[in-house]
C-alpha positions as CSV (number, residue, x, y, z in Angstrom):
1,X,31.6,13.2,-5.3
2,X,29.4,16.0,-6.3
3,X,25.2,14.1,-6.7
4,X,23.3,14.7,-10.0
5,X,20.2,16.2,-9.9
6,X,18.6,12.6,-10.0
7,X,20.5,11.2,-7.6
8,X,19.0,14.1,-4.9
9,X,15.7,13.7,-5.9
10,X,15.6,9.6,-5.8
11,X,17.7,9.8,-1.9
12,X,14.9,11.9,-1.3
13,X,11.9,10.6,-2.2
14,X,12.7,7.2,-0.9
15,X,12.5,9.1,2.8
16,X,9.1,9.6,4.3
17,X,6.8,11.5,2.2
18,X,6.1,14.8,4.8
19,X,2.3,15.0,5.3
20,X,2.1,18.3,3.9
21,X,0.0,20.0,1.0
22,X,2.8,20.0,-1.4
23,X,4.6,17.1,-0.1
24,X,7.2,17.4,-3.4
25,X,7.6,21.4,-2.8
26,X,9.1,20.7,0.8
27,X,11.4,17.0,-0.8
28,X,12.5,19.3,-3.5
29,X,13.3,22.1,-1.4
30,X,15.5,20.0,1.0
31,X,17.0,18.1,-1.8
32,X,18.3,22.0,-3.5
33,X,15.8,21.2,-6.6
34,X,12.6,22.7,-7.9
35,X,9.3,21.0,-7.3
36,X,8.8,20.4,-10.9
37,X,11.9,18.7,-11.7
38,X,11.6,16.0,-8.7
39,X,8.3,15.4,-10.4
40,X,9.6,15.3,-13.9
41,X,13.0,13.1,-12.6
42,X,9.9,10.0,-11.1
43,X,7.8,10.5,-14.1
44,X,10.8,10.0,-16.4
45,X,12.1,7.0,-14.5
46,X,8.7,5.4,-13.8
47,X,8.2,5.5,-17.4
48,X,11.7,3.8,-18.2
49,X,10.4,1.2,-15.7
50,X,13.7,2.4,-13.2
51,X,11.0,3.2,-10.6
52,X,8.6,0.6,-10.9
53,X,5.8,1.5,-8.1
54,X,5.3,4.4,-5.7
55,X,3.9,3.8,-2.5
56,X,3.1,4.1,1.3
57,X,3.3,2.1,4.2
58,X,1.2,2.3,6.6
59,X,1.8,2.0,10.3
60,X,-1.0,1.0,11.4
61,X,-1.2,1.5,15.2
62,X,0.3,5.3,14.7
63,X,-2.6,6.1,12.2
64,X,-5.5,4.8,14.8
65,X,-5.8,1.4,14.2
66,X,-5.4,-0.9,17.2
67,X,-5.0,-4.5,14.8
68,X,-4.9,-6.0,11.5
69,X,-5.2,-8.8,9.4
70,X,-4.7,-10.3,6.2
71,X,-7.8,-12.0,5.3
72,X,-7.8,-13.8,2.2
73,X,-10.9,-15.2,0.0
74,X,-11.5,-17.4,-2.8
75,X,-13.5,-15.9,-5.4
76,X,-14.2,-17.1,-8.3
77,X,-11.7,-16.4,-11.4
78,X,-14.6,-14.5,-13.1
79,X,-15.5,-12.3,-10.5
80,X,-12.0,-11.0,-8.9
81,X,-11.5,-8.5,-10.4
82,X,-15.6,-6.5,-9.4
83,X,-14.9,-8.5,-5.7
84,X,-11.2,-6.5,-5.5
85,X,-12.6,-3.4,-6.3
86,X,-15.8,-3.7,-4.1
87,X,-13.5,-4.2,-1.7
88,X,-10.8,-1.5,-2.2
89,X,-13.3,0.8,-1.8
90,X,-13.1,0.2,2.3
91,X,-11.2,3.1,4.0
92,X,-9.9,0.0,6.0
93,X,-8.2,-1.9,3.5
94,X,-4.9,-0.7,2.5
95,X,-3.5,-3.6,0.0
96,X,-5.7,-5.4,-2.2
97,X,-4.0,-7.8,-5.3
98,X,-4.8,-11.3,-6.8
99,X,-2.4,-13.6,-6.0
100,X,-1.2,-16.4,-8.8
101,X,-1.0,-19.4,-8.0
102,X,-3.9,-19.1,-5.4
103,X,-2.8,-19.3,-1.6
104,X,-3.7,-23.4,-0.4
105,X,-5.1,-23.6,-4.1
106,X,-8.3,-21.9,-3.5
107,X,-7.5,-18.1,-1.9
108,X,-6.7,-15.7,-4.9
109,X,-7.8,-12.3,-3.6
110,X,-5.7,-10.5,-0.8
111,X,-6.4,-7.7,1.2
112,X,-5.0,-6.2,4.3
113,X,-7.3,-5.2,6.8
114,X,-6.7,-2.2,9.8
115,X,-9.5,-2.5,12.1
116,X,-10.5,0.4,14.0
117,X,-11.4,0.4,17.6
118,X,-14.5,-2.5,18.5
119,X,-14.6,-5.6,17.3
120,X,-13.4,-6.9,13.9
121,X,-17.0,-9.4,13.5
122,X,-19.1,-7.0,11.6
123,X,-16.5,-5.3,9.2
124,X,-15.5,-8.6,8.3
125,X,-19.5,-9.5,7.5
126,X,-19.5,-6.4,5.4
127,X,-16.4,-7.6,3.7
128,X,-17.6,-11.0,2.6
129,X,-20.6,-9.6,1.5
130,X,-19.0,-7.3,-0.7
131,X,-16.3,-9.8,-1.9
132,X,-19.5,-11.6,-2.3
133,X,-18.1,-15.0,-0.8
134,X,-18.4,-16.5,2.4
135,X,-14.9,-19.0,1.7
136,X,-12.4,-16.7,3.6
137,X,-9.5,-16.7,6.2
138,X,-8.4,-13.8,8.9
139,X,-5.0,-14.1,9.3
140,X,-4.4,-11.7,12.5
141,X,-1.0,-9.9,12.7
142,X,0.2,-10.6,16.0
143,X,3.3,-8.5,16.3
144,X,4.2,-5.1,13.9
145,X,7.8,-5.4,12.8
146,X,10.0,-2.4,12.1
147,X,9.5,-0.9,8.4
148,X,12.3,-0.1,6.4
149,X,12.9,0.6,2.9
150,X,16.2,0.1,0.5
151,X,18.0,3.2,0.2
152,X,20.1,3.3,-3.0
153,X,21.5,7.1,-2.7
């Protein structure tokens, strides 16, 4: 069974993304397609809602970081949304989201943390003050599992 031209370009992009300059140039390439019509195939099907996010996972150890953590705060309603965007702005957190209902019915702002060489005390000082709350938990990842993704094609 011969694949349409959205079928290559989805078994392809749900591979790892190469760390290139034109990381869609080299997918499209490989998959027999044109640059611009892998990026016109997600565009289309991101906004029919087929493809609802696009994203990376980090792993962590490979990419310099010798731990991590989720560490989780309670911030007031009012202010989560300036406390999650003071703190997305830290080359160290990766995810950052409110959660609904809140985690033990107080922690409603998640982030995870990759914590370069050192110690994790004073990033985490600098991360409470920025969140701009001192009601937090650091929950350590103690073993990194193997990440997959579905593949559909």
């Amino acid at each position: 069974m011969t694949k349409t031209k959205e079928e290559k370009a989805l078994a392809a992009v749900q591979k790892d993304i190469p760390l290139v300059e034109r990381p869609f140039k080299k997918i499209a390439s490989a998959a027999g397609l044109e640059e611009t019509e892998v990026l016109d195939i997600i565009r289309r099907l991101m906004e029919k809602g087929v493809i609802r996010k696009f994203g990376g996972v980090i792993r962590h150890r490979q990419a310099g970081f010798e731990r991590n953590a989720m560490i989780v705060w309670a911030v007031p309603a009012e202010k989560t949304a300036e406390a999650g965007e003071a703190l997305s702005a830290f080359k160290e957190i990766t995810h950052c989201y409110e959660r609904a209902p809140p985690f033990e019915g107080r922690y409603n702002l998640f982030t995870m943390v990759h914590f370069p060489a050192g110690g994790p005390a004073d990033l985490v000082r600098r991360l409470s003050q920025a969140a701009g709350t001192g009601d937090f938990r650091v929950l350590e990842s103690l073993e990194e599992y193997k990440k997959t993704s579905m593949e559909y094609f």
